[in-house]
Every structure is written in structure tokens, then in C-alpha cells.
C-alpha positions, 0 to 999 in steps of 0.5 A, a space after each residue: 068212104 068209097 068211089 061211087 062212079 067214074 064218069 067219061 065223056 064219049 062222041 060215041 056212047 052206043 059204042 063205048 056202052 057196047 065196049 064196055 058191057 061186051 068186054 067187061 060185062 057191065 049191066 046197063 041202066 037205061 039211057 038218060 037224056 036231056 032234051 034242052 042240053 042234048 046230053 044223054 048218059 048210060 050208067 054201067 054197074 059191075 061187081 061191087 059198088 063202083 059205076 062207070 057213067 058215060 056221057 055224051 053231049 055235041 058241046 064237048 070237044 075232043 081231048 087234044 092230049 097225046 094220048 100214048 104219052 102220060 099227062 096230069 089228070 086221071 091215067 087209067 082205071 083198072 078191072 079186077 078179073 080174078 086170074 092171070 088166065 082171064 087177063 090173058 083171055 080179055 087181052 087176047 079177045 081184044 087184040 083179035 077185034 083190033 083194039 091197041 095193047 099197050 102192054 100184054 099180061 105181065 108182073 108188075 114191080 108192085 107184084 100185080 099181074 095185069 095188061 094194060 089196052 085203050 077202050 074205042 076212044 084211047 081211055 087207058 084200061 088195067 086188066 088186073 088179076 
């Protein structure tokens, strides 16, 4: 058994697309869209089998959560970029065009290196080595 896709619903799915394909090189399908729903969604494919399919709909309301604090549900979700150098390299690329670190390239307890950064729309985010 393995995960298929993660699914994030978005109020600014070029952005969030855009993010995504920049940052962490995801290829991206084309744009689905639902005239009677107004949904539209991009399914975004890396290395390996697993898909990210962000989903935008005006029906969704934002997410009230604190979202520094920890809460139930899904807390983040981690790419695997194969150093500790391209951790260090994505962290940097996305400090320097504004986007929140929560915690620079570091070793974990569980003897991973990673950082951990909020994507556009607060969604936690590992870079692992």
C-alpha cells in the first residue's frame, strides 16, 4: 500500500501551484475545472509516486486554526531532497523571498536533518535530507 496524493484546499491555487512547482520542482497536470461547483484543481506529481492536488472552490471557508500552534488533523508533510547542503539551499531561497521559517536545517532527536517553513497559505512543510 502507498499514498496516492495529499489534497490542500487553497484561495489562491496559481499561487500555491506556483510555490509548489518553483520551490520543490513539481510538474503540473492541467487545470481541472467543475463549472456547475466552480472547483477547479492541479494535480502536482515529484519524484516517486506520491501527488500533491490542490483544490480551490469559493464554498471553502478559511481555516480558523492558529496555525503556529499544533492542532489534530494532518501537521505537516515533508520532501526528501537528498542533503543536508539542499536543505540548507531551499531554506535559504525561501527566507530571502519572505516566506516564514519555523526552524532552520537542523538534527533532529530521531537523527534527521531537516527544516521545517510554511508554504503561501500557513500548510506546514519538512525539507528533509
Amino acid at each position: 500500500m502507498k499514498i496516492e496524493h495529499i489534497a490542500i484546499w487553497t484561495h489562491d491555487l496559481e499561487g500555491m501551484r506556483n510555490f509548489y512547482t518553483h520551490y520543490f520542482g513539481a510538474m503540473s497536470g492541467s487545470c481541472y475545472y467543475n463549472h456547475s461547483k466552480e472547483f477547479r484543481s492541479y494535480f502536482l506529481s515529484f519524484e516517486g509516486d506520491c501527488r500533491l492536488e490542490l483544490m480551490e472552490m469559493p464554498t471553502v471557508s478559511n481555516n480558523k486554526n492558529d496555525y503556529r500552534k499544533h492542532v489534530t488533523g494532518i501537521t505537516h508533510f515533508a520532501f526528501k531532497v537528498g542533503s543536508r547542503e539542499r536543505v540548507d539551499q531551499i531554506t535559504d531561497s525561501l527566507r530571502e523571498d519572505g516566506f516564514e521559517i519555523i526552524s532552520p536545517g537542523r538534527m533532529t532527536g530521531d537523527g534527521y536533518y531537516e527544516s521545517a517553513v510554511f508554504d503561501p497559505e500557513k500548510n506546514r512543510i519538512e525539507i528533509v535530507a
